[in-house]
C-alpha positions in Angstrom: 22.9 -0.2 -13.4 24.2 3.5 -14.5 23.1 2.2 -18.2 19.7 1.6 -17.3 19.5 4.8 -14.8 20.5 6.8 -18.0 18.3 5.2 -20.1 15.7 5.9 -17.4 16.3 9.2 -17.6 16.1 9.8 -21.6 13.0 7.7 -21.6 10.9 9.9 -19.0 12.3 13.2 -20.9 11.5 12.4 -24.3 8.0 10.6 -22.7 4.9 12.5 -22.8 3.4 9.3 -21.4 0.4 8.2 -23.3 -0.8 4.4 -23.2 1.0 2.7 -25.3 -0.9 1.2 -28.8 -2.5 -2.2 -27.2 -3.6 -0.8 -24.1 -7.0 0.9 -23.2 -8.3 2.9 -20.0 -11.0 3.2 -18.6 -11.8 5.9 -16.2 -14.3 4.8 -13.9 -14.4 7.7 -11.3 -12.7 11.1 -11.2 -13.1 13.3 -8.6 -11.3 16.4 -6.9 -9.8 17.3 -4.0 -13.5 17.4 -2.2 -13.8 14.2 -3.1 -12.7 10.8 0.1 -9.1 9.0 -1.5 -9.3 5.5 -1.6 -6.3 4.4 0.4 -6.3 0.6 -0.3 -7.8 -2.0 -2.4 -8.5 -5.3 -1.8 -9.8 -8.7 -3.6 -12.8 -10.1 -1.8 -14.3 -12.7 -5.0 -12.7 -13.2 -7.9 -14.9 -10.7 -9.7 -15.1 -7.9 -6.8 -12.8 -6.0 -5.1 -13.2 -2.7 -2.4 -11.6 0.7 -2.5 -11.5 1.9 0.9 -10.3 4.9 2.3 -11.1 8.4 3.4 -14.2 9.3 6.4 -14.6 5.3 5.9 -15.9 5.3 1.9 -16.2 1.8 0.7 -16.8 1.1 -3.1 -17.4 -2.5 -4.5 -15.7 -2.9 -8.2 -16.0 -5.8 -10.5 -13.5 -6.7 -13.2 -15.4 -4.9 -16.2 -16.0 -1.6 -14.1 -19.3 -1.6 -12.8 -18.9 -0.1 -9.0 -21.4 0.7 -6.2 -21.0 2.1 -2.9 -21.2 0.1 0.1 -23.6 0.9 3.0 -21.2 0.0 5.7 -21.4 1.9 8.8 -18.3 2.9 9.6 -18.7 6.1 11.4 -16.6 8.4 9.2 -13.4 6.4 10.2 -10.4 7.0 7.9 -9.7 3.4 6.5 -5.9 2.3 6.2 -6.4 -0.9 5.5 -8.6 -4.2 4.4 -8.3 -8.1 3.9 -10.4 -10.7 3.6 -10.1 -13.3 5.8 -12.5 -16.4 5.4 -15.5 -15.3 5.7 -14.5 -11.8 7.4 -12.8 -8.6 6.3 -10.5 -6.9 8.8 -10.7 -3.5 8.1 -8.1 -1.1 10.4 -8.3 2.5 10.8 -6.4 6.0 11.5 -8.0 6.5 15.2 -7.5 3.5 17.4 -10.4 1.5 15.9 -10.1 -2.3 14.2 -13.2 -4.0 12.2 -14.1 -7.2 11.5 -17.5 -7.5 8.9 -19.0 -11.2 8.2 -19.4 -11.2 4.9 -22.5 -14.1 5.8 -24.2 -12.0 8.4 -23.7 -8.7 6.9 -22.6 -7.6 10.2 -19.8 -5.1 11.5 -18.1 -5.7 14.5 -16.2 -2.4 15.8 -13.5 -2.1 18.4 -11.8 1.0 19.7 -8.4 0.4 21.6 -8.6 3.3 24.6 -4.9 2.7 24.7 -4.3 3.1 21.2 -6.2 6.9 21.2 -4.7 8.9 18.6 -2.9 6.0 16.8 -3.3 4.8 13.1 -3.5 0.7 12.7 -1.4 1.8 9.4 -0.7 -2.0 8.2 -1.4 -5.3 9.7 -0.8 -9.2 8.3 -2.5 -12.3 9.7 0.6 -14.9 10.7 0.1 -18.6 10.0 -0.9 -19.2 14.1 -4.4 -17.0 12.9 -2.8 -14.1 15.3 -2.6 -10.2 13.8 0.1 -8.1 13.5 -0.5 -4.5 13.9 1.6 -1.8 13.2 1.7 2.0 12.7 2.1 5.5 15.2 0.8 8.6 15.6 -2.5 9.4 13.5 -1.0 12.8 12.4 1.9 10.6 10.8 -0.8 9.0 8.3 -1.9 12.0 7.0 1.7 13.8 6.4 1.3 15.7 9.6 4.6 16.5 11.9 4.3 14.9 14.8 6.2 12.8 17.0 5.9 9.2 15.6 5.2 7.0 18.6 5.7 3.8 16.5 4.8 0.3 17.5 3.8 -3.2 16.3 1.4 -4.6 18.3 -0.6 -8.5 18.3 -4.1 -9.4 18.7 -6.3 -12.5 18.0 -9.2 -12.8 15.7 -11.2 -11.7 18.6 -9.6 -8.9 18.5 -8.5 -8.4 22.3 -6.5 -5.3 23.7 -3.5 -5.5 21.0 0.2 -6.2 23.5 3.1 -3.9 21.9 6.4 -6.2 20.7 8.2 -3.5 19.6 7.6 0.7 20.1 9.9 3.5 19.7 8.8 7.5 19.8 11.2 8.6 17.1 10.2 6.1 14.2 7.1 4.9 12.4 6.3 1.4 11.5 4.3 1.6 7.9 4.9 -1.7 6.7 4.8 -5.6 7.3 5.9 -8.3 5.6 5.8 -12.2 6.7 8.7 -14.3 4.9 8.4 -17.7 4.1 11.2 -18.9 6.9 8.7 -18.1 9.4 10.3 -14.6 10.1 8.6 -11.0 10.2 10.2 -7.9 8.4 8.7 -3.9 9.0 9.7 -0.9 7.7 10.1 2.2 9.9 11.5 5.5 9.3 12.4 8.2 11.3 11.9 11.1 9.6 15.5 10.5 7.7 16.0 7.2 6.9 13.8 3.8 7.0 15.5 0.8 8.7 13.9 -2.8 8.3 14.2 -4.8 11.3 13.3 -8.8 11.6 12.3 -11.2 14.0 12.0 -14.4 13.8 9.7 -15.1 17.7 8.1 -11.8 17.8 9.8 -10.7 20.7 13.7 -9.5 19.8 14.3 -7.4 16.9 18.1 -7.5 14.7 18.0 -4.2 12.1 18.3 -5.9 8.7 18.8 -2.5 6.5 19.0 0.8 6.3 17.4 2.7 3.6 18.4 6.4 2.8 14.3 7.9 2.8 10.4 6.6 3.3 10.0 3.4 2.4 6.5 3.1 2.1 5.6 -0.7 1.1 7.3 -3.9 1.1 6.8 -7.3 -0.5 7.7 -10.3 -1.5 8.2 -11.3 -5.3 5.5 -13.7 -6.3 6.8 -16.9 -5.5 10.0 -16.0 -3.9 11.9 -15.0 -1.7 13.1 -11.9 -2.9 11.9 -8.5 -1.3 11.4 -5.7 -3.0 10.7 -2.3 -1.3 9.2 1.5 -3.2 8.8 4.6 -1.2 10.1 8.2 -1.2 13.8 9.5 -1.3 12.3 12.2 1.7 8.9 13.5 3.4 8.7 15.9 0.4 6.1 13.0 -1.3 5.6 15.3 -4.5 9.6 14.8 -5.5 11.6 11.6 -5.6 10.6 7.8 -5.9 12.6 5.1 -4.6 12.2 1.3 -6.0 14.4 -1.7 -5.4 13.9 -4.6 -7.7 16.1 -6.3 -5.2 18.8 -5.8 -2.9 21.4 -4.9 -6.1 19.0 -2.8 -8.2 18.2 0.2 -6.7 16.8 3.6 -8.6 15.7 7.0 -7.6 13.2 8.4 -10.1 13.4 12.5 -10.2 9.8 13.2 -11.8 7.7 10.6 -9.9 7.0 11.7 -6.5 6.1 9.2 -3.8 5.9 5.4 -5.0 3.3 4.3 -2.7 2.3 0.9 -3.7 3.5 -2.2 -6.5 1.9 -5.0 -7.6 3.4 -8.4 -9.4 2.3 -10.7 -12.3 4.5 -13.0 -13.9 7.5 -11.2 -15.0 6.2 -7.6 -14.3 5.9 -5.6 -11.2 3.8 -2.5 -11.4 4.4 0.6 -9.5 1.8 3.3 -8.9 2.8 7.2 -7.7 2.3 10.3 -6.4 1.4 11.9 -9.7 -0.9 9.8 -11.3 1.4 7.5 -12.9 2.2 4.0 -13.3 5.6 2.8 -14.2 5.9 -1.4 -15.5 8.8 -3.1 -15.2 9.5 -6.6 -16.9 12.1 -9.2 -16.0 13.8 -6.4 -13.8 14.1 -3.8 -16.5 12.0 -0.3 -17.2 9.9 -1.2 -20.1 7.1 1.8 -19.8 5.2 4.7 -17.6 1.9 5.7 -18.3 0.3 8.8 -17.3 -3.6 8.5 -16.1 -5.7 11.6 -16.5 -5.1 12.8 -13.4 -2.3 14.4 -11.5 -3.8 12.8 -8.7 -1.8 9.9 -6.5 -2.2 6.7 -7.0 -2.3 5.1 -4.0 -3.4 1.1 -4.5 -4.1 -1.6 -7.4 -4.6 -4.8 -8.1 -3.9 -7.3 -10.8 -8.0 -8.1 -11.8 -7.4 -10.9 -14.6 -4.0 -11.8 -17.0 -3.8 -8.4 -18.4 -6.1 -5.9 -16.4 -5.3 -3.5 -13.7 -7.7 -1.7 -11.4 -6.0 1.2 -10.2 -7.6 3.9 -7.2 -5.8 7.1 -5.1 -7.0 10.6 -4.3 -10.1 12.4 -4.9 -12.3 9.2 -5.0 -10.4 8.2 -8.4 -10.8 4.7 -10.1 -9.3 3.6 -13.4 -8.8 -0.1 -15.8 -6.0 -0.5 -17.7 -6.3 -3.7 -19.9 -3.6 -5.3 -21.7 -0.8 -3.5 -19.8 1.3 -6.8 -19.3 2.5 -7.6 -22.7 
């Protein structure tokens, strides 16, 4: 491990990351800081996808670039988060509002949650059983305010009744979910300090698994196993450290990175996206390159579009393709 955090090291000094000689990008949007961020992305065919994000922007993509936005009403909301499911996309927000649009009808269903007034829906995951899991805190917390976190996890049905809190505390955040394949639920919540991941396997009692030194931001599951990996921030200060864990041995604190905020997996290579406009791949659990987009910009979401194509959004309304990236 200290040889391959010393090699990391070299590698991003010597690096002044350009794509390496197979790939190709393809900027697609650029914008500035006047500009919405797309938050998330999500897969809704197998040739379109949505960015979704800031004052509600939604922006169909298809795997060779061409893009259009979408005339959803969505008030403005900030969007967090969206998955299809069937013929629906749930689509949660920063202000106590959930949506469901019927990708048949062409209709939005909207929902606000009186009791959830000045709370984000930050993540959410549909369980086997059809019910949704819900979790998140304070809107301020969401867009790097200080605030006091008020953090819960919370369940509804895919009629989206009043969500009943399983878990709440006022000192941490809940900012990720993650459904193993025993049946059990994992979040990640932080407390301004450190993150702990707690588990449950009936939704009701909650054992702390881990505690993580910083933010951890996302976590997932390997493709096909059950081996969680985790990326985040070594502190609130997003523009410094990233954290990754390839799994519970590896663990690495990148210096030049800034926030990791999402990671993707295909085949042997998990993709990490950052604070300053960078991707970093990773193959069989090793560093094998970082690429610098042109933008300093974060890069906030992606998604694996076909064997060796990544679509790739984050702030100021930017959208990139990287083809063959996985070789």
């Amino acid at each position: 491990m200290k040889n391959l955090n010393f090699f990391f090291l070299i590698t991003l000094f010597f690096l002044t990351t350009h794509l390496l000689p197979a790939q190709t990008m393809t900027t697609l949007q650029l914008g500035n800081n006047r500009d919405s961020s797309y938050y998330h992305l999500t897969k809704i065919t197998d040739n379109e996808y949505w960015a979704c994000g800031e004052k509600g922007i939604i922006t169909s993509f298809d795997s060779v670039g061409h893009f259009q936005s979408l005339d959803i009403q969505t008030d403005g909301f900030n969007i967090l988060k969206a998955e299809r499911i069937g013929d629906f996309v749930l689509i949660t927000t920063d202000d106590s509002r959930v949506m469901k649009y019927n990708l048949i009808s062409k209709t939005l269903e909207k929902v606000d949650f009186k009791r959830y007034k000045n709370r984000c829906f930050y993540d959410f995951l549909v369980l086997p059983t059809g019910k949704i899991l819900l979790c998140g805190g304070a809107t301020g917390i969401s867009k790097g305010e200080k605030k006091i976190p008020f953090g819960f996890i919370a369940i509804t049905d895919s009629s989206l009744s009043e969500p009943k809190k399983i878990w709440k505390s006022y000192r941490k955040f809940a900012w990720s979910l993650l459904a193993k394949k025993d049946g059990s639920v994992t979040a990640a919540v932080f407390n301004g300090v450190n993150t702990s991941l707690i588990n449950t396997k009936n939704l009701v009692h909650w054992k702390k698994q881990k505690k993580i030194n910083g933010l951890v931001h996302e976590i997932k599951l390997k493709d096909n196993q059950e081996e969680m990996s985790y990326v985040g921030t070594a502190s609130l200060h997003y523009n410094r450290k990233g954290i990754i864990a390839l799994d519970d041995k590896n663990k690495m604190t990148i210096d030049s990175s800034g926030c990791f905020w999402s990671q993707e997996f295909s085949d042997d290579f998990q993709i990490i996206c950052s604070q300053k406009g960078q991707l970093y791949f990773f193959k069989n659990g090793q560093y094998k390159n970082m690429v610098q987009l042109p933008t300093s910009f974060a890069l906030y979401d992606m998604k694996v579009i076909s064997k060796q194509k990544l679509l790739v959004v984050g702030h100021g309304k930017c959208a990139f393709i990287i083809d063959n990236c996985l070789n």
